[in-house]
C-alpha positions in Angstrom: 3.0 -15.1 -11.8 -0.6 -15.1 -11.0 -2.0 -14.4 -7.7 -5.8 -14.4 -7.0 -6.6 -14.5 -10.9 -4.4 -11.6 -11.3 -1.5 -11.5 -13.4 1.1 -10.2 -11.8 5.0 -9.2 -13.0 6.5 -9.2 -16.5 8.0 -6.3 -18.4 5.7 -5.8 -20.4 2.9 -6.1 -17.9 4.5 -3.7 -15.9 4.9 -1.3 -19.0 1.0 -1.4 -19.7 0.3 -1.0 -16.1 2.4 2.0 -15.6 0.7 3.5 -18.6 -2.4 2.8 -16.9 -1.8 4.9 -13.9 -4.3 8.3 -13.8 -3.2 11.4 -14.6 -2.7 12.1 -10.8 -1.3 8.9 -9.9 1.1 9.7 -12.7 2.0 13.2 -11.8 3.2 11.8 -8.3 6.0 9.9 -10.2 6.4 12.4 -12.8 6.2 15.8 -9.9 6.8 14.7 -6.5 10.0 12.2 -6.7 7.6 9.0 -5.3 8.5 5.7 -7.1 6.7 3.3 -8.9 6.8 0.3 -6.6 6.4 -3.0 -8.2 7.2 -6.6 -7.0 10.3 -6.5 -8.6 11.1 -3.6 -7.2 9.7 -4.2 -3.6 12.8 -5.0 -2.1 15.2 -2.6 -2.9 12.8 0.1 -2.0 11.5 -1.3 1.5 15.3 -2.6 2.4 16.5 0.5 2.3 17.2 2.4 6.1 14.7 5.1 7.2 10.6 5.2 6.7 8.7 4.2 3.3 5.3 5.0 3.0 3.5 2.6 0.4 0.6 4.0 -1.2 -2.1 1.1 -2.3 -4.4 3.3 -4.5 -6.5 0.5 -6.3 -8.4 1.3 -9.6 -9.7 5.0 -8.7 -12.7 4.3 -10.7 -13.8 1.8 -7.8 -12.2 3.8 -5.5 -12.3 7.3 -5.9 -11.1 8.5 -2.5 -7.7 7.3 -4.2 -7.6 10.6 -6.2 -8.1 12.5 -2.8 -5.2 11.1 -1.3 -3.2 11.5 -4.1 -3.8 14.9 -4.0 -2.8 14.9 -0.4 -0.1 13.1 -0.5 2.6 15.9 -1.5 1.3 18.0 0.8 2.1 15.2 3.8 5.7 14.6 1.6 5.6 18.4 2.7 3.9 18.2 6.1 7.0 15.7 6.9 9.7 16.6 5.1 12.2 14.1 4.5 10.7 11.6 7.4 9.5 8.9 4.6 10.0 8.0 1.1 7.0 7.3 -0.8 6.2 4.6 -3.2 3.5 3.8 -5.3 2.1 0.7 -5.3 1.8 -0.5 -9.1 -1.8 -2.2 -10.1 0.1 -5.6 -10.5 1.6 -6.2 -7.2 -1.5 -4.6 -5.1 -3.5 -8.0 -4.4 -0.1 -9.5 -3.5 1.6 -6.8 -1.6 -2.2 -6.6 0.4 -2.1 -9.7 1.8 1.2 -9.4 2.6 -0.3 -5.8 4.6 -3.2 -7.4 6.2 -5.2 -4.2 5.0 -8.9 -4.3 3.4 -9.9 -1.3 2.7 -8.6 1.2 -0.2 -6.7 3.5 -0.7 -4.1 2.7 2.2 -0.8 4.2 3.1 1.4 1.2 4.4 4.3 2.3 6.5 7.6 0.6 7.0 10.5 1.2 9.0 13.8 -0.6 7.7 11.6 -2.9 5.6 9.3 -4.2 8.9 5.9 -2.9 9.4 4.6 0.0 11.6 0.9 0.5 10.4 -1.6 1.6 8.3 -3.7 4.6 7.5 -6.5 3.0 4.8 -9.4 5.2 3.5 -9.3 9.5 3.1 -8.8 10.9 6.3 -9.0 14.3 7.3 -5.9 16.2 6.8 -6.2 17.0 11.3 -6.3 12.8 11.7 -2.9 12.7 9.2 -1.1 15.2 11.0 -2.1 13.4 14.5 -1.6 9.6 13.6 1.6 9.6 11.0 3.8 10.8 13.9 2.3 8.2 16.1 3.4 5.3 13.4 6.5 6.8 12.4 7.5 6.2 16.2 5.6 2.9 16.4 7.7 0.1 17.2 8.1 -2.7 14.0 5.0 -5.1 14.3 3.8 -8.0 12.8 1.4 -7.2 10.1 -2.7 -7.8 10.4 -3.8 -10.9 8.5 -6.6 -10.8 6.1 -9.4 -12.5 7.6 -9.8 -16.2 6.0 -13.2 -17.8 6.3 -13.6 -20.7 9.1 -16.1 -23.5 8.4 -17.0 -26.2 10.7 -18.5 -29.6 9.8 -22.2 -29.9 10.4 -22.2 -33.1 11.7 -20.2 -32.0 14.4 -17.8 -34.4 16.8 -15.2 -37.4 16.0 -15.6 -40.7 15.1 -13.3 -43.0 16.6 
């Protein structure tokens, strides 16, 4: 499938991906018990009962605050034990899976309740601001989702013709 000029699914697209994860990225999967989250895979893991937490890092070479939260991210598996499960976002499913979030700016935790939408935490935060605001969207009612903001254009000439 291609989405935005992205390629996106395949096996073997998925396999080279994967691979392409950075060594802390990867040690979430390997270390922490956090799964690789995938389009393929979406479903299962959001339709599940109880919390996910979907972590959108991007390319940590654009984004480098992604590293940070990786690093953070046990410690909050840890800070909330067994009040989520965590997913990582693979590289291939990001654009789509974004505008399906309504999020802009990386990294971002998603969180989901029973597969419907409670918020999101985007950018590093300071460990204080995680402890005070995941509580608050764990117990967050199921909303709709922002939208990405789309571009709105109106005609010069202005008015109808009849």
């Amino acid at each position: 499938m291609n989405v935005n000029g992205q390629t996106v699914g395949g096996a073997a697209a998925i396999a080279a991906r994967s691979a392409s994860f950075s060594t802390p990225l990867s040690r979430l999967v390997s270390a922490h018990d956090v799964a690789e989250v995938g389009l393929a895979e979406y479903e299962d893991f959001v339709g599940g009962s109880g919390n996910r937490l979907l972590f959108f890092a991007g390319d940590p070479e654009r984004y480098p605050e992604s590293l940070d939260v990786a690093a953070v991210l046990p410690e909050l598996m840890k800070a909330f034990p067994d009040r989520f499960r965590v997913g990582l976002v693979r590289p291939e499913a990001e654009v789509a899976l974004q505008i399906k979030f309504g999020f802009g700016v990386w990294p971002a935790l998603v969180f989901l309740r029973d597969g419907a939408y409670l918020g999101v935490l985007a950018g590093m935060r300071d460990w204080d601001e995680y402890l005070r605001e995941i509580p608050v969207l764990l117990a967050a009612p199921p909303s709709r989702p922002p939208s990405l903001g789309v571009a709105v254009h109106s005609q010069a000439s202005g008015g109808c013709s009849a």
